[in-house]
C-alpha positions as CSV (number, residue, x, y, z in Angstrom):
1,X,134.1,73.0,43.4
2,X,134.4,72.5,47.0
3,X,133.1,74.9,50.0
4,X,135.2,74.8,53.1
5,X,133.3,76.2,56.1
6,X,130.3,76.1,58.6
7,X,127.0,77.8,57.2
8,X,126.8,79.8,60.9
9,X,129.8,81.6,59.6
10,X,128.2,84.6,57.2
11,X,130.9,84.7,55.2
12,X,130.5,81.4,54.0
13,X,126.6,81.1,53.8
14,X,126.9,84.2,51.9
15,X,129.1,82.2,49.3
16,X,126.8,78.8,49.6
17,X,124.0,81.0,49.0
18,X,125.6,82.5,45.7
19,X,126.4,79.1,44.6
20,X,123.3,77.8,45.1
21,X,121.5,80.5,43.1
22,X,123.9,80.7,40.5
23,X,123.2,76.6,39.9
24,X,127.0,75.7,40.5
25,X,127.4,72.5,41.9
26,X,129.8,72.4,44.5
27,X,130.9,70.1,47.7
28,X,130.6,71.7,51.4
29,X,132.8,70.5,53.8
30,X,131.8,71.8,57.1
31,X,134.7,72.1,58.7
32,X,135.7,74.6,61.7
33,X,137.7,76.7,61.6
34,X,138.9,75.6,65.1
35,X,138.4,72.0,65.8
36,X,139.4,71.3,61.9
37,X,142.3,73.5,61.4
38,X,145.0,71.0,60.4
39,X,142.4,69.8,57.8
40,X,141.7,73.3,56.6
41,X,145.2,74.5,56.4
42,X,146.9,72.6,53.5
43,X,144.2,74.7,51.1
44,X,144.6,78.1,53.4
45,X,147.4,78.5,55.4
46,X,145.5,81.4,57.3
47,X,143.2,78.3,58.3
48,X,140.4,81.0,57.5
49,X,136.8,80.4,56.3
50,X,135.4,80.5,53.5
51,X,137.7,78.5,51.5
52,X,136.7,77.5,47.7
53,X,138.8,75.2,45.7
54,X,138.2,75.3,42.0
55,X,137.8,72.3,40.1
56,X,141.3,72.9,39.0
57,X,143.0,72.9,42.3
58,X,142.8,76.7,42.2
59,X,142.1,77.8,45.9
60,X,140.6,81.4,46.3
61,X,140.0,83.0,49.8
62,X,138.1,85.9,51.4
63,X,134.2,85.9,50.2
64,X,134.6,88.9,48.4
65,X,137.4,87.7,46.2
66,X,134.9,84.4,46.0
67,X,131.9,86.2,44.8
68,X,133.7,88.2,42.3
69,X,135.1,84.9,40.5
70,X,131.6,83.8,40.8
71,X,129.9,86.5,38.9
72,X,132.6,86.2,36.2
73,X,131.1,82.9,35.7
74,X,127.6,84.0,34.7
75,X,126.5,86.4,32.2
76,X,126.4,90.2,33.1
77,X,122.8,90.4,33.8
78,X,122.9,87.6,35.6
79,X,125.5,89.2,38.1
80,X,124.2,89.5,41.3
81,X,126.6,92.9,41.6
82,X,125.9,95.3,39.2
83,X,129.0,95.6,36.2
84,X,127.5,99.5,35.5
85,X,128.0,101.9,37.8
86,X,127.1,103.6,40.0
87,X,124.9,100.9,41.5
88,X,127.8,99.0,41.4
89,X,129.5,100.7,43.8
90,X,126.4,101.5,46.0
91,X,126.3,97.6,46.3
92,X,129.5,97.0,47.1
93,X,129.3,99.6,50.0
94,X,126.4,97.9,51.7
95,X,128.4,94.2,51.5
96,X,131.3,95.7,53.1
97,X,129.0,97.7,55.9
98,X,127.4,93.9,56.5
99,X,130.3,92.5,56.6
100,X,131.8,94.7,58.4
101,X,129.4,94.7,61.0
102,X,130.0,90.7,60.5
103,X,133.8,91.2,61.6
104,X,132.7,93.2,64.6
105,X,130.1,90.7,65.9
106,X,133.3,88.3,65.7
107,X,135.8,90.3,67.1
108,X,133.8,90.5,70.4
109,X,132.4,87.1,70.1
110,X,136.2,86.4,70.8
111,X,136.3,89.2,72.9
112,X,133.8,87.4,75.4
113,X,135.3,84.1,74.7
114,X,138.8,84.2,75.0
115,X,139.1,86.6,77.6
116,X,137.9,85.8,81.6
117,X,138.3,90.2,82.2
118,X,136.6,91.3,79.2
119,X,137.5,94.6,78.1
120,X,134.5,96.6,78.6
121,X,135.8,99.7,76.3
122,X,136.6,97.3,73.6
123,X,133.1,95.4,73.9
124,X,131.0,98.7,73.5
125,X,132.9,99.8,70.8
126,X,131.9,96.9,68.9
127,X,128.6,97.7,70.1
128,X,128.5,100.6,69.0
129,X,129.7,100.1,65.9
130,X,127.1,97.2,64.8
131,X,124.6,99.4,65.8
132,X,125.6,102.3,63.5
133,X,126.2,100.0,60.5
134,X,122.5,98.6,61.4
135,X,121.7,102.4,61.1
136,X,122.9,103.2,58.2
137,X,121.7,100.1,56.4
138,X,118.1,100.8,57.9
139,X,118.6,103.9,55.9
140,X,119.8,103.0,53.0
141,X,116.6,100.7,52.7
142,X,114.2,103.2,53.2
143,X,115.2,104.8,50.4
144,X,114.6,102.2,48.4
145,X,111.4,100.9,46.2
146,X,111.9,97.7,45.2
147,X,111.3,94.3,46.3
148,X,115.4,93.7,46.9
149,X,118.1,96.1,47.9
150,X,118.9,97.4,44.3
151,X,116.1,95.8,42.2
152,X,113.9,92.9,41.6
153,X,115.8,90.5,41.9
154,X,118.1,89.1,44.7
155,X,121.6,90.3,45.1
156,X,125.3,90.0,47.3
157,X,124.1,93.0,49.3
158,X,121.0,91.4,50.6
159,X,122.3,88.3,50.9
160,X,125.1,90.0,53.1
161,X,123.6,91.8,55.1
162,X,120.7,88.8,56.0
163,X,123.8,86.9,56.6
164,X,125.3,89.2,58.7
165,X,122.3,89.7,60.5
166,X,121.4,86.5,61.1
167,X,124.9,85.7,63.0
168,X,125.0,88.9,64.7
169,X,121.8,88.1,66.9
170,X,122.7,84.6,66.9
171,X,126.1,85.0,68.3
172,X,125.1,88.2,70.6
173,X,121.3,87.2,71.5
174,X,119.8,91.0,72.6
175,X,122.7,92.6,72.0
176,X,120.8,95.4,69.0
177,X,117.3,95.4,69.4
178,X,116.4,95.1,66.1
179,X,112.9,96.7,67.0
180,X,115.0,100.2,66.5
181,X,115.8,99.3,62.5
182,X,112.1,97.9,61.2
183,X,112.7,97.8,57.3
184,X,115.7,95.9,57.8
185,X,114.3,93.1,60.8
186,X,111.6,92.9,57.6
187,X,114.0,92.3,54.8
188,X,116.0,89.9,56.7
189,X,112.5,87.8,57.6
190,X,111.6,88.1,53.8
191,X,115.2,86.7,52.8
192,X,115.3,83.8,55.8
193,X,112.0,82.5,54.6
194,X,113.4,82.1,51.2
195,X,114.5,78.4,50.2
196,X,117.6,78.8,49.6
197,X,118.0,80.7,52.8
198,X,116.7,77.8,54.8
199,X,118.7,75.6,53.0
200,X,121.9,76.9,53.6
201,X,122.2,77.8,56.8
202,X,123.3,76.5,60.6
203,X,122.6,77.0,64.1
204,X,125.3,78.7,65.4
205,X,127.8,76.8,66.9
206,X,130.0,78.4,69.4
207,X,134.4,77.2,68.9
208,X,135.9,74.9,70.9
């Protein structure tokens, strides 16, 4: 298999991550979604990130999509989101609220970038939004006992939101203080220290 995408983008690292843990060999090719479009774009002709090709030629796109063909791979208890409901669909919700908050933190990273007037309505919407996502994750974690999000063992909804995390306050330095949401600045130090964390992973690298 082969990973397309820079480990600063959540969306991939979350994938990298998966791989990793899951023991499937893959190639990365860090390429930008900006600077390398042209090479990106004959495998996605949205030029997005992440982008896996299969050992067959198969491309699949969009890390949720990824993940799911991922956990098909590997036995169901191995599947780091739950087949049996309802934690299936508990997990699922707190990916898409990381990523979710992931997408905002972009849109006004381009927001900023892009634009020399930046809409200030638009910029604390996005604001405000990441910082009720971080909200509602903070308590959806207190309600939990375990050492991970659903269990004792590593899962797609911590590694999302740690993803997520991670490029929201490395793209928007003091833009949450994260001070306000303790279990989850705690959760996301517990997952960065983690080897595979450390492995995969990027300074973030602002587009050309």
């Amino acid at each position: 298999m082969i990973l397309i995408g820079q480990y600063d983008s959540p969306f991939v690292r979350r994938v990298g991550i998966a791989l990793t843990l899951y023991g499937i060999p893959f190639e990365h090719r860090p390429w930008a979604t900006f600077g390398d479009a042209d090479k990106i774009r004959p495998y996605n002709p949205l030029t997005r990130v992440p982008t896996l090709v299969l050992d067959d030629g198969e491309v699949l796109i969009e890390s949720h999509l990824i993940l799911d063909y991922l956990d098909s791979l590997v036995p169901a208890e191995e599947a780091m989101f739950p087949r049996a409901q309802p934690l299936r669909r508990k997990a699922l919700k707190v990916a898409a609220l990381a990523t979710g908050m992931a997408d905002k933190a972009v849109s006004l990273f381009y927001e900023k970038r892009l634009h020399a007037d930046v809409s200030g309505l638009w910029a604390e919407r996005c604001r405000t939004q990441i910082a009720g996502v971080l909200a509602a994750l903070e308590s959806d974690l207190a309600d939990r006992g375990h050492e991970f999000w659903f269990g004792d063992r590593i899962g797609h909804a911590d590694i999302a939101v740690g993803a997520a995390l991670r490029f929201v306050n490395d793209a928007h330095p003091g833009l949450v203080s994260m001070s306000g949401f303790p279990k989850l600045a705690a959760h996301a130090a517990k997952l960065e220290a983690m080897p595979v964390f450390k492995a995969i992973a990027q300074e973030f690298v602002a587009p050309a």
